[in-house]
C-alpha positions in Angstrom: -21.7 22.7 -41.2 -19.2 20.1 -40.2 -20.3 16.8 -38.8 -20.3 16.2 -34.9 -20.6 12.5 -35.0 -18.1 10.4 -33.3 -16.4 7.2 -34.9 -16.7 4.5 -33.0 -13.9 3.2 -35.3 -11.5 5.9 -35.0 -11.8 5.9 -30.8 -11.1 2.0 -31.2 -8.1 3.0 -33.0 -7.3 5.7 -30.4 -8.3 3.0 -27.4 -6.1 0.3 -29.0 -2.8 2.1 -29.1 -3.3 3.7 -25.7 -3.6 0.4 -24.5 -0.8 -1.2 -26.3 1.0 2.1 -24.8 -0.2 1.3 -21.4 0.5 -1.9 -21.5 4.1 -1.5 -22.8 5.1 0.8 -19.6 3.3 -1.9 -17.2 5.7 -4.4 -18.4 8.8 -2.2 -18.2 7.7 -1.4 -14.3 6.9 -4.9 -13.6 10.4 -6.2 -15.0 12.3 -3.0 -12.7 9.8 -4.8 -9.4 11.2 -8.3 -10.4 14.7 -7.0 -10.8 14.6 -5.3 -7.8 12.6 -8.2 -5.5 15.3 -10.5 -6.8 17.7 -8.2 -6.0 16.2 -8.0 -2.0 16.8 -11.8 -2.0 20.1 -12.1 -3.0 21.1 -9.4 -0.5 19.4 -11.0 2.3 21.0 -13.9 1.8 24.4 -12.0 2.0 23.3 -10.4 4.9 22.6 -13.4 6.4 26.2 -14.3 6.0 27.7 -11.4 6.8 26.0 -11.6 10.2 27.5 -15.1 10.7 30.6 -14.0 9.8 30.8 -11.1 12.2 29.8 -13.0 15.1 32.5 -15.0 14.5 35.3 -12.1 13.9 33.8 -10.7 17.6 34.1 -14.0 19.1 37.6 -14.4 17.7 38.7 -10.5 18.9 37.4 -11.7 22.3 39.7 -14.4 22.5 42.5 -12.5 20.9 41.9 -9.4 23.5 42.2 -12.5 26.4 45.3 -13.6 25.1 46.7 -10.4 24.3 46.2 -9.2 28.2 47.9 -12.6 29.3 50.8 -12.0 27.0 51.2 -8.3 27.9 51.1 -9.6 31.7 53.8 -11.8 30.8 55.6 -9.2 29.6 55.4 -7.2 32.5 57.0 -10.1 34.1 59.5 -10.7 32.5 60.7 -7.3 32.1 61.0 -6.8 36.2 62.3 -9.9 36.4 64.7 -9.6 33.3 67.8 -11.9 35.0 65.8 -14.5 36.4 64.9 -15.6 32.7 66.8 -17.2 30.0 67.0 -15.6 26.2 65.1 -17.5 24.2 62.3 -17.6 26.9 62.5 -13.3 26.6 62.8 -13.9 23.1 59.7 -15.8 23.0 57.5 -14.2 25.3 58.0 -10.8 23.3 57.6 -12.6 19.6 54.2 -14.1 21.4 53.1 -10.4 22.2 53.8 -9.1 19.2 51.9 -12.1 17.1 48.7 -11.4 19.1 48.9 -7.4 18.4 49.0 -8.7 14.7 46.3 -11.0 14.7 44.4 -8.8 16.8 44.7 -5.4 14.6 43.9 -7.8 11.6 40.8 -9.1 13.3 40.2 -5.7 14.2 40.1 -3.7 10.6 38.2 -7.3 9.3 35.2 -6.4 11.8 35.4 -2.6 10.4 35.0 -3.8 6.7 32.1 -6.4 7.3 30.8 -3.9 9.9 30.6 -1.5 6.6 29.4 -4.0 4.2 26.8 -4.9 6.2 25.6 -1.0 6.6 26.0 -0.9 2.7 23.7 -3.9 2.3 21.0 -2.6 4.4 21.3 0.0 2.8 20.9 -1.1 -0.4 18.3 -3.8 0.9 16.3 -0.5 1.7 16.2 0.9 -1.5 15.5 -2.5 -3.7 12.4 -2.8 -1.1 11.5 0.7 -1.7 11.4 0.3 -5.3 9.8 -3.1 -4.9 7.1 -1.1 -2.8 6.4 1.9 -5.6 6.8 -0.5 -8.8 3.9 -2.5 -7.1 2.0 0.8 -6.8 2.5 1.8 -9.9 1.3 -1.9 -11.4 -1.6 -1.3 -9.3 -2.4 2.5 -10.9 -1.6 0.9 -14.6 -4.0 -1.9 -13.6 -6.8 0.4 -13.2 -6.3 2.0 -16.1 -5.8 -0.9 -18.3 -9.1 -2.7 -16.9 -11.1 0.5 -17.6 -10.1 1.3 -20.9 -10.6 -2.6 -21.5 -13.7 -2.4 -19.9 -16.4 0.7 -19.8 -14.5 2.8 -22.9 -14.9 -0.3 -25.0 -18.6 0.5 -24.7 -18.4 4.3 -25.9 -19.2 3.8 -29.2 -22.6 2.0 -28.4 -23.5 4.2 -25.3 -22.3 7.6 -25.6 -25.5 9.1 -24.4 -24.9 7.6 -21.1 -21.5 7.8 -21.1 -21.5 10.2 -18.0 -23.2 8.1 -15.8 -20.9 4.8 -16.9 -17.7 6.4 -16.4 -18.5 7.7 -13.1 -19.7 4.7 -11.7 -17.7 2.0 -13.9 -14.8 3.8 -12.8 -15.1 3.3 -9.3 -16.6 -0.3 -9.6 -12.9 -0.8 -11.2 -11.2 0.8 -8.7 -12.6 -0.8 -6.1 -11.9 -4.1 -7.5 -8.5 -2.9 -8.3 -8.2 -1.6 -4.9 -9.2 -5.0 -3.5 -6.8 -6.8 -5.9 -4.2 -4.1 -4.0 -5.3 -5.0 -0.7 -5.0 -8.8 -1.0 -2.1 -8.7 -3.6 -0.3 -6.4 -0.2 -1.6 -8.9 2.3 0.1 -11.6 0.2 3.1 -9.8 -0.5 3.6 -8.6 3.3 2.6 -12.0 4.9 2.4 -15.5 3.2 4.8 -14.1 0.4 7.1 -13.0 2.8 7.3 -15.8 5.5 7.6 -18.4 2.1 10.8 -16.0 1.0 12.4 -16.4 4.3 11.8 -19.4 4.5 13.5 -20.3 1.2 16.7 -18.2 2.7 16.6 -20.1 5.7 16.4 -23.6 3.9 19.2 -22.6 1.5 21.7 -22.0 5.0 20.6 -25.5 6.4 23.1 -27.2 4.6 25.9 -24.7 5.8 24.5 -24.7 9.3 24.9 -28.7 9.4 28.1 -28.8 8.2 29.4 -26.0 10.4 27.2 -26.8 13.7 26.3 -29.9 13.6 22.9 -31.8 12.7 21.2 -30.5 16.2 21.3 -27.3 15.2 20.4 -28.1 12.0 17.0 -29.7 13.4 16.4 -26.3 15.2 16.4 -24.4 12.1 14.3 -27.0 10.5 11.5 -27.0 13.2 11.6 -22.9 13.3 11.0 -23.3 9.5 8.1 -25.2 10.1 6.6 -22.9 12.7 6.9 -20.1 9.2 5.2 -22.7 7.0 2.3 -23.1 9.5 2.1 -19.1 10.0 1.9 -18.7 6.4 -0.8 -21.6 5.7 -3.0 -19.8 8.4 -2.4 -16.5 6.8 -3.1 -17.9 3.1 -6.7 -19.5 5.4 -7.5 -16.3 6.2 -7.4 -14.4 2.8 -9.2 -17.0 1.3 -12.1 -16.7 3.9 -12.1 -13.0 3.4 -12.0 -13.3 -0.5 -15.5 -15.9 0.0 -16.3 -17.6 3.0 -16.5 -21.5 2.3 -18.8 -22.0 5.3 -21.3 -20.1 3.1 -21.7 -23.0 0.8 -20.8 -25.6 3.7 -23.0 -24.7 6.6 -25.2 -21.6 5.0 -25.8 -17.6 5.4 -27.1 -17.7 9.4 -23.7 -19.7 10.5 -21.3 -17.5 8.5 -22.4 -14.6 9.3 -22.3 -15.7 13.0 -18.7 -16.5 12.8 -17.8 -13.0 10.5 -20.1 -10.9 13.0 -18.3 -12.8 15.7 -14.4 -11.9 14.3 -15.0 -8.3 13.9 -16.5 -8.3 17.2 -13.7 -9.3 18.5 -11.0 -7.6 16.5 -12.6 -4.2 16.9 -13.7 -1.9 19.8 -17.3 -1.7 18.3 -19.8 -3.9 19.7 -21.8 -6.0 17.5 -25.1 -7.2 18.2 -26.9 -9.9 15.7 -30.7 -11.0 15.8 -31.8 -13.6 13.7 -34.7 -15.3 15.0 -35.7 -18.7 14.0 -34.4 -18.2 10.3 -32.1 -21.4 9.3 -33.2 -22.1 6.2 -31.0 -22.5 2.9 -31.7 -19.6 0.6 -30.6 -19.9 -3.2 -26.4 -19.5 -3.6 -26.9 -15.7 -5.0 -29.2 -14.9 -2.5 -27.0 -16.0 0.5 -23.8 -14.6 -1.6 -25.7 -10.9 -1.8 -27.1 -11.5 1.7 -23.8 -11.8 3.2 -22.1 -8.9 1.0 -24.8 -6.7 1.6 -24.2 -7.2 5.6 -20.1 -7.0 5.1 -20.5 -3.6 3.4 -23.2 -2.0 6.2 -20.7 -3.1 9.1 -17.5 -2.1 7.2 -19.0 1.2 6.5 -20.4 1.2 9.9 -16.4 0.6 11.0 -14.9 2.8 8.6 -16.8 6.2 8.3 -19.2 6.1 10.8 -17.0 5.9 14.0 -19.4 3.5 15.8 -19.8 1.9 19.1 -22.4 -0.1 18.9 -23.7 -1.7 15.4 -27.1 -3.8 15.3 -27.7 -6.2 13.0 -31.3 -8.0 12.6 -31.8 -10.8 9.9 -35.7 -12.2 9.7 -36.5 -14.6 6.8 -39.6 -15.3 6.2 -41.2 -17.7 3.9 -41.8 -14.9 1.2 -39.2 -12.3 1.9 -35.9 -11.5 3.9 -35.8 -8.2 6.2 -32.5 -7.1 6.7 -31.9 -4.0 9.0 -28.6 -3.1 10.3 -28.5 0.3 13.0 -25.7 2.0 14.1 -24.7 4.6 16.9 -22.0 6.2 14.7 -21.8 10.1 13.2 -24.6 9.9 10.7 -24.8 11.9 7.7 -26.9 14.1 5.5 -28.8 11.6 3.0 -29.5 14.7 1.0 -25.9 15.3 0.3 -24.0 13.4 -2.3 -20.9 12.8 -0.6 -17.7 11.8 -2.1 -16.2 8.0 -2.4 -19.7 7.0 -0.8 -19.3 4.0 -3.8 -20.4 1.8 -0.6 -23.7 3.1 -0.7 -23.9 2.9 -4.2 -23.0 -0.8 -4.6 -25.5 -1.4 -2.1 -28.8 0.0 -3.8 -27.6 -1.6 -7.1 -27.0 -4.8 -5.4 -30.6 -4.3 -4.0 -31.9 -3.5 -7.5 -30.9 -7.0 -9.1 -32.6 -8.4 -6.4 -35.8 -6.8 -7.4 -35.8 -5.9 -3.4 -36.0 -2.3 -2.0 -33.5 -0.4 0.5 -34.5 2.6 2.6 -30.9 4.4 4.8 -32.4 6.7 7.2 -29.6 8.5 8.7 -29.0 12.2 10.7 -25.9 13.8 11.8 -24.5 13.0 14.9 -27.8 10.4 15.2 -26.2 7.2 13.7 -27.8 5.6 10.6 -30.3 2.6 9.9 -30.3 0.4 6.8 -33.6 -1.4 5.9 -33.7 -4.0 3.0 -36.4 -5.9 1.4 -35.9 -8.9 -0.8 -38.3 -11.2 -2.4 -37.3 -14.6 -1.7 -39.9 -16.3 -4.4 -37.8 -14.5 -7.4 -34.6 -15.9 -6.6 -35.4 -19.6 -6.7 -34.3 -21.6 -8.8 -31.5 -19.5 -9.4 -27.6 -20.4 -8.9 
């Protein structure tokens, strides 16, 4: 009877050259984003130019179109009044007309050609920011792959008995690091990273605007550049609060999760109400860190899936323990059910579980839900 074992060295083998694979395609799709994002530069730079450029060619027509009507006037003049006027000032007045319809029907097809190179670069700007978008989404899909064959298949050899349990869940702690990698690396890319690229655009024209306008306007574009810098420093402030909140090791858990509770509060419609008695004290670094995520995942799932109003959130830490409860008003569901992509939950309890603490989510449809956590305080100390 044949053998049913598995190899752990043959799936090594199998792991290493999907990998090497894998990895071979990511860098093919990253090169086609960089390609392409360079691409979007160059062209918005163009574009930049070509804008100049037909502001200029309208301004010109306008004059042209002014000195054509004159000349035509003129004309008109002289051509009632045909004896009154000498040859060469007949001669002249016509010539005069006729240079103007030149110019003008010169200026005139010049606007038509930038007014279709322009199109063609947006155009083209579209696409290249288009492929910009997907090769970024497909880095992102790769990504997830690459970290969990790196990751939880490594282990397949050692645990296949479990290996159910681990893909399921190691897959979607992955993904949701991956999908927070997404969300910050789009936050980046569609803020700061933007801003600093137009900014870079707008520094390489300074030159050209000062030696065409003139140093004053050259100071405008220099103080509107600033304005970008100081949108994008704020911006970069703000991700890096959201990636870990430096008033957590600064000022403690009770402060930051004053000023977090207080933002959402005021950047959503839901009402947030937070109790935390006399509690002040410094906790150990993990336990603040867990603390704090523990309360970020009850509101955002509160804000998310729950469609609630109103969200309570009482914090009491007492000498021995902290009792966390967080209540909302929201849709509820059926604890009995295992519900898809409910990896929020999830994380939770096995957040909870390190913590040698205990969670209890009492919840009904169409009743709202309530989140109670227990965690020994005397088990985390001395712990960083």
């Amino acid at each position: 009877m044949a053998s049913n074992k598995i190899d752990p060295a043959v799936l090594d083998a199998i792991l290493n050259k999907t990998i090497e694979t894998v990895n071979q395609s990511k860098n093919k799709i990253f090169d086609i984003g960089e390609h392409s994002q360079h691409e979007f530069q160059e062209l918005s730079k163009e574009l930049l130019l070509i804008k100049e450029e037909l502001q200029n060619v309208i301004k010109s027509l306008e004059r042209l179109k002014k000195e054509d009507r004159f000349a035509r006037a003129k004309l008109v003049k002289v051509s009632k009044h045909f004896h009154e006027y000498g040859e060469q000032e007949i001669r002249d007045a016509y010539e005069k007309a006729s240079h103007i319809q030149v110019k003008l029907s010169v200026e005139q097809q010049r606007l038509v050609q930038l007014q279709d190179k322009k199109n063609d670069i947006e155009r083209r700007l579209e696409y290249f920011r288009v492929t910009n978008q997907k090769a970024g989404s497909f880095i992102g899909q790769i990504s997830t792959v690459l970290s969990y064959l790196n990751g939880e298949l490594r282990q397949v050899g050692a645990a296949i008995q479990d290996a159910q349990r681990r893909q399921e869940f190691g897959l979607q702690i992955i993904e949701a690091q991956e999908e927070e990698r997404r969300r910050v690396s789009r936050e980046i890319h569609d803020g700061p990273a933007q801003m600093l690229a137009n900014v870079l655009v707008r520094s390489q024209l300074i030159e050209r605007i000062f030696e065409k306008k003139g140093k004053e306007a050259a100071f405008k574009e220099i103080k509107e550049m600033r304005v970008l810098i100081e949108e994008a420093l704020q911006e970069v402030r703000r991700l890096i609060y959201d990636l870990r909140p430096m008033a957590l090791d600064d000022l403690g858990l009770i402060p930051t999760l004053k000023k977090y509770l207080n933002r959402i509060n005021n950047e959503s419609r839901t009402e947030i109400y937070f109790d935390h008695g006399d509690g002040q004290q410094r906790l150990p670094v993990r336990l603040e860190i867990a603390i704090f995520r523990l309360v970020q995942e009850a509101v955002q799932n509160s804000l998310k899936h729950a469609d609630a109003t109103e969200i309570e959130v009482d914090l009491e830490i007492e000498k021995q323990n902290i009792h966390l409860k967080v209540k909302d008003n929201g849709i509820g569901f059926n604890t009995n059910e295992r519900k898809e992509n409910s990896f929020g939950i999830i994380g939770m309890k096995e957040r909870v579980e390190l913590l040698n603490g205990k969670i209890e989510i009492q919840s009904t449809p169409n009743k709202g839900t309530y989140i109670l956590i227990d965690i020994p305080i005397h088990e985390q100390e001395g712990t960083t």
